[in-house]
C-alpha positions in Angstrom: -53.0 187.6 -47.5 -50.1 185.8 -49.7 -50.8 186.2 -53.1 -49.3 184.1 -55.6 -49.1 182.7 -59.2 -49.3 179.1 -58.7 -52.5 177.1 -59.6 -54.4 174.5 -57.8 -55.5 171.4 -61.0 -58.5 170.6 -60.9 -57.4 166.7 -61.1 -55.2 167.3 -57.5 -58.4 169.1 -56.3 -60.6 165.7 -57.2 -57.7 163.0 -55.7 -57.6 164.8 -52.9 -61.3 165.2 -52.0 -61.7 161.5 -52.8 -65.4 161.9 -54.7 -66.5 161.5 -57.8 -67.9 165.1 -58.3 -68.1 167.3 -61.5 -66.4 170.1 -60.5 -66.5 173.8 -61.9 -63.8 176.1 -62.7 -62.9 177.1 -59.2 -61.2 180.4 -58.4 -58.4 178.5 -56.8 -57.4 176.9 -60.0 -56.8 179.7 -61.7 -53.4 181.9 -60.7 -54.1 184.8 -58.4 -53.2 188.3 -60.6 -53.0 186.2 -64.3 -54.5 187.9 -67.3 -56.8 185.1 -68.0 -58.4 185.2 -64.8 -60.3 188.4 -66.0 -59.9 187.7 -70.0 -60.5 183.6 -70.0 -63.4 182.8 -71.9 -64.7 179.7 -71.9 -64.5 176.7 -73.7 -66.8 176.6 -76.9 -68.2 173.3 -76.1 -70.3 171.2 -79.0 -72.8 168.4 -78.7 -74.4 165.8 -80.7 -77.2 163.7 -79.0 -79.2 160.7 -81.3 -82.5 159.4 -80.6 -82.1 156.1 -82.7 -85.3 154.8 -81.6 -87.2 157.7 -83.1 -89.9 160.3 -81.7 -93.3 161.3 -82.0 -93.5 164.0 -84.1 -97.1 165.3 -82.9 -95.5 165.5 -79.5 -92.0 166.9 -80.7 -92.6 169.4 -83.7 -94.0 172.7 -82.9 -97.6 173.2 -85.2 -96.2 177.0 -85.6 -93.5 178.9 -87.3 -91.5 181.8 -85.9 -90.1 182.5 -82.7 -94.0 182.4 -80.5 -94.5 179.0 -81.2 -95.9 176.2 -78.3 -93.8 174.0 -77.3 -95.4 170.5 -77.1 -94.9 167.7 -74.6 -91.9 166.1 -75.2 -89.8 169.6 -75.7 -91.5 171.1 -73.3 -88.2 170.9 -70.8 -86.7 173.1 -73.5 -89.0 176.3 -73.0 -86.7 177.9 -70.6 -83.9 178.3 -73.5 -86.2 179.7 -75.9 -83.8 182.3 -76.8 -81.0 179.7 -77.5 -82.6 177.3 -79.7 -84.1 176.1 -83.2 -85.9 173.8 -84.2 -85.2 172.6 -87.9 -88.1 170.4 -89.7 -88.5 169.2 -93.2 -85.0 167.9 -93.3 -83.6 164.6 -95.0 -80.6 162.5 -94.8 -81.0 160.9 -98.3 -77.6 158.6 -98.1 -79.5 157.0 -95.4 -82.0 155.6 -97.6 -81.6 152.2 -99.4 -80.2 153.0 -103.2 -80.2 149.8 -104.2 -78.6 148.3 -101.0 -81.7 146.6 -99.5 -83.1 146.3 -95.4 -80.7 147.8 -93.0 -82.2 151.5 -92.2 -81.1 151.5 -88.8 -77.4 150.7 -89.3 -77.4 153.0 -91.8 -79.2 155.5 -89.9 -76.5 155.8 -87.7 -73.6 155.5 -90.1 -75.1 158.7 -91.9 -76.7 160.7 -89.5 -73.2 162.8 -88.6 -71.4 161.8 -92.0 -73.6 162.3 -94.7 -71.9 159.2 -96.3 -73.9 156.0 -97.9 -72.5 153.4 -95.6 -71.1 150.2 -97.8 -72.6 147.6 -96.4 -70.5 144.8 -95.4 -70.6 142.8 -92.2 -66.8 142.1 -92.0 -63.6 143.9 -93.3 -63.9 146.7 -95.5 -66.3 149.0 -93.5 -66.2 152.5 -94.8 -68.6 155.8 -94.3 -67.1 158.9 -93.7 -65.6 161.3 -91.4 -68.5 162.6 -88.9 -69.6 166.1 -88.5 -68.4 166.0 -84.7 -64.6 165.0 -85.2 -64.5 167.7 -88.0 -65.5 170.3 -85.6 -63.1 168.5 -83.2 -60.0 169.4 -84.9 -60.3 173.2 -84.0 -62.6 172.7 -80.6 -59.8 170.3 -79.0 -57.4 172.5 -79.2 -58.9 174.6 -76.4 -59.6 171.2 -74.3 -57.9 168.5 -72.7 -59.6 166.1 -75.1 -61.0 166.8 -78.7 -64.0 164.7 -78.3 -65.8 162.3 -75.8 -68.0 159.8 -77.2 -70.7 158.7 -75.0 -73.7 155.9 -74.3 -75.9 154.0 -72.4 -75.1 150.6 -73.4 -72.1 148.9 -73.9 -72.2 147.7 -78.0 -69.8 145.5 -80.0 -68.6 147.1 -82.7 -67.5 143.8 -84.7 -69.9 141.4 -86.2 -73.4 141.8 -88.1 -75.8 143.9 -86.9 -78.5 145.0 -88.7 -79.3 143.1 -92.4 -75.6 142.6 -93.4 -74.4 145.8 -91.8 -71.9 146.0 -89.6 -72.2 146.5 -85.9 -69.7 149.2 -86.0 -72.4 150.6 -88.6 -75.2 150.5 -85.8 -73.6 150.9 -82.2 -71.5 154.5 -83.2 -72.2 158.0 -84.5 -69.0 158.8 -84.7 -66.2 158.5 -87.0 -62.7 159.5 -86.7 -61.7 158.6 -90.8 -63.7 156.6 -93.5 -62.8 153.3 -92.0 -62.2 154.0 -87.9 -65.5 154.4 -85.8 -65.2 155.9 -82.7 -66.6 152.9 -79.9 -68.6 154.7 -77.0 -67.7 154.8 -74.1 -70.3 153.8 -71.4 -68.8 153.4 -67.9 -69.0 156.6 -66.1 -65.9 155.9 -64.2 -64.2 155.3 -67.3 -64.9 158.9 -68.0 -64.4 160.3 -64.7 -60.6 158.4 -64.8 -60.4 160.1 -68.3 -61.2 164.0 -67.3 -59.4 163.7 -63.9 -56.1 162.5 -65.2 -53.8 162.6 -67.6 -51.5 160.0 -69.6 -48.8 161.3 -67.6 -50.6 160.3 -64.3 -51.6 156.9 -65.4 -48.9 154.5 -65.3 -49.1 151.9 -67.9 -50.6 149.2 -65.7 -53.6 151.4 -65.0 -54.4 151.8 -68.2 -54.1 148.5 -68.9 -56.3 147.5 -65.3 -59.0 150.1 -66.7 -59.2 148.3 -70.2 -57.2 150.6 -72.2 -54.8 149.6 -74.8 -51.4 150.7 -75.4 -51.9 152.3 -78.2 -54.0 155.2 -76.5 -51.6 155.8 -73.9 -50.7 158.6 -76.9 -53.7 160.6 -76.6 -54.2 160.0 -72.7 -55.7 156.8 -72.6 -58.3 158.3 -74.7 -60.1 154.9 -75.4 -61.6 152.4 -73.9 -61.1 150.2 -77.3 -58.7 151.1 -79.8 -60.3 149.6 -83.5 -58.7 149.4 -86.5 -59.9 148.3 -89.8 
């Protein structure tokens, strides 16, 4: 046996096998006799998942305090991580409620949820909320990743126009913000994400970025957006 202190990347691993496969940390792509192949801990890995439409609360809340409650119906999936979980009720996201602005709870539902920041409500320029909970946490989490953040959905949203009551869209169709005034779009074409975590800016030359819908602009943080928005 040759033993020796090269790694295999997980991106080579993935061109070569040709398949769009979530791969995990194989032994082969770590070097043979390093440190970190004992000491390596993973990644801390944090996630934010909104239900805009809402839940039933009789199916969702447990009836019990403490650590024996029942799990009802629709987190019954969850009973398996008992031991890794809480549930918090009797919470309220009070910059989320009108004060004085009018209709528009569900732009500002989202617009809050993560920032804790009364939206200003505006359909056009001027947008402003507040820097989410998520890229806060990202500045110290990315540094231990290939990307601070990945924003996700299911459907592809503008983020321009009027919305929701004379909220922006950018109010409705994101959860996360990057500063007061730059939403983060989501990004909602798995291969889009796939081409994201299996290469990096260096890999992509500038005409695949610009084939896969990226801009210029986030060439710098490796091709890191689908849409690159300022306002």
């Amino acid at each position: 046996m040759i033993i020796t202190k090269k790694a295999l990347p997980r991106r080579t691993f993935l061109r070569g096998l040709g398949t769009t496969l979530a791969l995990p940390l194989l032994d082969a792509m770590v070097p043979a006799m390093a440190a970190t192949r004992l000491t390596a801990k993973p990644a801390m890995r944090l996630g934010f998942v909104y239900v805009p439409n809402g839940i039933i609360q009789a199916n969702w809340l447990p009836s019990a305090e403490g650590v024996g409650f029942d799990f009802n119906s629709t987190m019954k999936p969850l009973e398996p991580f008992r031991d890794r979980l809480n549930v918090l009720s009797g919470l309220a996201q009070v910059s989320g409620r009108a004060l004085g602005d009018g209709p528009g709870d569900h732009a500002r539902a989202g617009a809050t949820w993560l920032t804790g920041v009364h939206p200003k409500k505006t359909e056009g320029a001027g947008i402003h909320a507040g820097i989410s909970a998520d890229q806060i946490a990202a500045r110290e989490l990315g540094k231990q990743t290939q990307f601070s953040s990945l924003e996700l959905g299911l459907e592809e949203q503008s983020m321009v126009g009027g919305c929701d009551s004379g909220y922006s869209c950018a109010y409705t169709n994101t959860i996360s913000w990057r500063t007061p005034t730059t939403p983060n779009p989501m990004e909602v074409s798995p291969r889009a994400v796939f081409e994201r975590l299996g290469r990096s800016a260096t890999e992509i030359p500038v005409v695949a970025c610009a084939d896969a819908g990226w801009s210029d602009e986030s060439l710098g943080t490796h091709c890191a957006s689908k849409w690159s928005l300022r306002f």
